[in-house]
N, C-alpha and C positions, 0 to 999 in steps of 0.2 A: 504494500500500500504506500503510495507516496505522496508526501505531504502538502500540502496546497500553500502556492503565495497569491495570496487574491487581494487583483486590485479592486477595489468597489467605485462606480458613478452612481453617482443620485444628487438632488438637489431640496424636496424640501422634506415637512416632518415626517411624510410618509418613509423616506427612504432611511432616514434618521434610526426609527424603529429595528429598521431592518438589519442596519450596520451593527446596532448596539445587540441584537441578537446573535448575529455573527461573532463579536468577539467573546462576547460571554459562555460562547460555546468553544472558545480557547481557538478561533482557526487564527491563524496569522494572517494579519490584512498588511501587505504593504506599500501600501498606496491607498489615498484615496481621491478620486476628481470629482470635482462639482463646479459649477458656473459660477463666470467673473462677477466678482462685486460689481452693484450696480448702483449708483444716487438714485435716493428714493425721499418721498414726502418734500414738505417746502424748503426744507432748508439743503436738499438735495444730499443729505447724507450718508456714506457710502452705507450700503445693506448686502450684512452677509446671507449666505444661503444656512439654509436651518444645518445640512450637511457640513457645511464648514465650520459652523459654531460648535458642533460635538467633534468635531475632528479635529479640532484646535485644543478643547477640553480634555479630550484625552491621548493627547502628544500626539497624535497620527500626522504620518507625510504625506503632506496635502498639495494638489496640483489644480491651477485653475487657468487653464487656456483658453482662450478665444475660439481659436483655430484649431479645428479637432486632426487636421492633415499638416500644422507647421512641424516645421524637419526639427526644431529644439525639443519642442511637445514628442515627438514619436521616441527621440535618443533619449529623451528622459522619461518616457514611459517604460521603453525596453531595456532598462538599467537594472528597474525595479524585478527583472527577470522574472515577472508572475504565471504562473502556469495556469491561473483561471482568472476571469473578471464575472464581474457581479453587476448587474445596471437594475436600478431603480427607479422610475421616472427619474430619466434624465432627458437626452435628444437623442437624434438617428448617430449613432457612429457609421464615418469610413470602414471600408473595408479593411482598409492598413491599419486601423486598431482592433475591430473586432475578432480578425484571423492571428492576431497577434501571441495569443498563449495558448500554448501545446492541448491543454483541456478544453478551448473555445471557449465562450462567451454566454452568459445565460442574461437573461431579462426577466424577472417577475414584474406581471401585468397583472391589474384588478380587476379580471375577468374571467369568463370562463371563453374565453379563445377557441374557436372563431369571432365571435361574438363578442363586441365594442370596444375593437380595436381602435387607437387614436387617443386623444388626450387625458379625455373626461370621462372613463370608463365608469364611475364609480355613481357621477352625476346621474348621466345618461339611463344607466337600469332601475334607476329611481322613478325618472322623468317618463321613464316610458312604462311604470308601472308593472315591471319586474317583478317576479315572487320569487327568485333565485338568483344568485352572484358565485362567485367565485374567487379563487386566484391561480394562477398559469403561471408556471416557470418554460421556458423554452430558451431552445439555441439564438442567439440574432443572426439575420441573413442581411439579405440589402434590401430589404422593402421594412415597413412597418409593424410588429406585432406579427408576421408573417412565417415563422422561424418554424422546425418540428421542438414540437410539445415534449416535456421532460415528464412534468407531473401535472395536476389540476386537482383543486378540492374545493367542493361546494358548500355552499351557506344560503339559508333561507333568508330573503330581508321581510321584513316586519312591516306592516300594512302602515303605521305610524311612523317610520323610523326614518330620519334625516340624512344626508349626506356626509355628516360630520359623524354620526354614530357608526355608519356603516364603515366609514373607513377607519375608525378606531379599531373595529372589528376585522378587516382586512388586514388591516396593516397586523397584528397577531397572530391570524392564517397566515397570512403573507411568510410572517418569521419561520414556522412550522415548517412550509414547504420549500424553503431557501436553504434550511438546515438539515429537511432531507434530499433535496438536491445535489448539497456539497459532498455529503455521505457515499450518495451512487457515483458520485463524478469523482472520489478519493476512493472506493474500491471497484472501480472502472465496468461499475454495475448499471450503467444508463444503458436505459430501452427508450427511443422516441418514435414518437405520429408526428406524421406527414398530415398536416391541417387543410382539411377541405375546404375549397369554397363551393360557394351555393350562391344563387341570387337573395335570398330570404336573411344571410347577415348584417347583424344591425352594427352602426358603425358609431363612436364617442365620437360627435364634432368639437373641435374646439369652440369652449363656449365666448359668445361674445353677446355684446348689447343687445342685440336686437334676438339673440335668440335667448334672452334672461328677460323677456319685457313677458309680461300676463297680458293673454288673450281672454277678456274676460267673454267671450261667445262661446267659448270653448266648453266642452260640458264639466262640471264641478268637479268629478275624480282628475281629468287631467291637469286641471290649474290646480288642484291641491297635492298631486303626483308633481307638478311642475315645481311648487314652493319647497316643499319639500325636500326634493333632489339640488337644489340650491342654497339649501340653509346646512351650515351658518356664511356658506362663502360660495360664488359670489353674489349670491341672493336675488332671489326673484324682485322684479320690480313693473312700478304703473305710475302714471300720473292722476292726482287726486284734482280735480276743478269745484271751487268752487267762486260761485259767480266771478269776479276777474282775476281773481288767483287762482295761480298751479302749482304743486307741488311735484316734483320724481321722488317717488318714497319709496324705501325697501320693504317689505314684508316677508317677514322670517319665519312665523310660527302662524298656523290657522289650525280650525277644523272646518269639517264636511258637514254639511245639514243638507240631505236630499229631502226633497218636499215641493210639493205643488205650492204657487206662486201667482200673481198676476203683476208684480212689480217689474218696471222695465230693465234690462240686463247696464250692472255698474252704477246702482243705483246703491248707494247707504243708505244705512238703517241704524241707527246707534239708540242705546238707555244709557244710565248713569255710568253702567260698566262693563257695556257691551256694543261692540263695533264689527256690521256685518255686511257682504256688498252680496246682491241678489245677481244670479247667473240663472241660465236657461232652466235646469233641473232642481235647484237649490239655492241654499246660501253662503259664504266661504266666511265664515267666524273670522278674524282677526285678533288672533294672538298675543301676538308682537310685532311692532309697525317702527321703522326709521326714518324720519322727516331730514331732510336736509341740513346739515350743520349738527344735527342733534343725537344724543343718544337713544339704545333701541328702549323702546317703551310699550308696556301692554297698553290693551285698549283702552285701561279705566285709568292709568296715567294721561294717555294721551286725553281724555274723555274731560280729566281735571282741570288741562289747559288751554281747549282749543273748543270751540263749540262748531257744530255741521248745520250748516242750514237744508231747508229739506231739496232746493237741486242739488245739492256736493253729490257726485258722479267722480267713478273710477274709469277711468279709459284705460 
């Protein structure tokens, strides 16, 4: 059996989890990369990645290139003589890195592979109203997510349960199946699948604005599927009008009231301590709600400080 030098990529908590699994299970990491510091917020100040904050913490040799094919980055990669690497959301590696160690290259994804490949794996099977997830270790190739399958192991998600929960919970599987991946690939016991495609796989788009905004026509399990899969990051959002003000507000936490109706769809409803907007089949309770500039607030916070007149509408 021979010993593994494994260099680990990843960038933020999720992959954090993963590493700190890794060494607890005593393997030698000798290396770790993760992305260049970036200026972030107003004062533009530089922000590490969650990965280099633990890798800093616990003396690890840390590499953070721009350029995943510069000739300094490869000579300093192949010093570290690693006979496996580890990738955790990080990005696509070149081929001159991922062919790089005698054991190849493995990637754990928060899925069950085929199925929502791409960024937002975690998001997505939320959003689309999932009743099972996973997580997939596989080799990396040159395509995305694409690679043959090492292991996979499944998990039920929770008809309630947010984006933030589910990946607390992945990221845990996730350690389980990375630690027995390194296992088959240290007594040269890997069996992999060749991953199908079909027309019928569903893909993680990278999320952005417009695909975070609430369609309130939509029927009520999807916009409460939708808030969900978004909370607590980067949160579903709509604009609130009332007579000549608007707000873009986040909303983080709802529930579902299916029920017959005649009120017109984005239309609110509020009591002393309750805040509701009317959709096609139902109502979407409002939880907890973030205004502009302000912290997140339940309804009956928000309720305390701000009154609704009876046009205020959710668009």
């Amino acid at each position: 059996m021979e010993k593994l030098r494994i260099v680990f990529m990843g960038t933020p908590d999720f992959a954090v989890g993963i590493l700190d699994t890794i060494l607890k299970n005593n393997y030698n990491v000798v290396g770790v990369i993760t992305a260049a510091d970036k200026p972030a917020g107003r004062g533009q100040k530089m922000n590490y990645s969650a990965v280099k904050e633990y890798a800093m913490e616990k003396g690890l040799n840390l590499l953070q290139p721009t350029n995943l094919k510069d000739e300094t980055f490869l000579v300093e990669l192949k010093s570290l003589k690693a006979n496996c690497q580890v990738v955790v959301a990080f990005r696509m590696l070149p081929e001159v890195v991922w062919r790089m160690p005698e054991f190849g290259t493995f990637n754990l994804h928060a899925s069950l592979l085929p199925n929502y490949r791409g960024a937002a794996p975690i998001n997505w099977a939320i959003i689309n109203g999932e009743t099972k997830t996973g997580v997939t270790t596989f080799f990396i190739d040159d395509k995305i997510d694409t690679g043959a399958i090492i292991l996979a192991k499944e998990t039920p998600i929770n008809e309630n349960e947010n984006a933030g929960q589910l990946h607390d919970r992945l990221m845990i599987l996730g350690s389980s199946i990375v630690i027995e991946t390194l296992a088959l690939i240290e007594k040269g016991a890997v069996s992999t699948t060749i991953q199908k495609d079909n027309p019928n796989i569903k893909t993680a788009y990278k999320l952005n604005r417009e695909n975070c905004k609430i369609d309130w026509t939509k029927p009520g399990k999807e916009i409460y599927n939708l808030i969900r899969g978004l909370s607590p990051y980067p949160s579903a959002w709509c604009i609130i009008k009332q007579d000549n003000q608007e707000w873009n507000v986040k909303i983080h936490e709802t529930k579902l009231h299916i029920e017959t109706h005649h009120f017109p769809i984005g239309s609110i409803h509020t009591t002393k301590k309750e805040m509701k907007i009317a959709v096609k089949d139902g109502f979407i309770e409002i939880c907890s709600i973030q205004f502009p500039g302000k912290k997140k607030m339940t309804a009956s916070e928000l309720r305390n400080g701000m009154q609704f007149s009876a046009t205020c509408i959710a668009l």
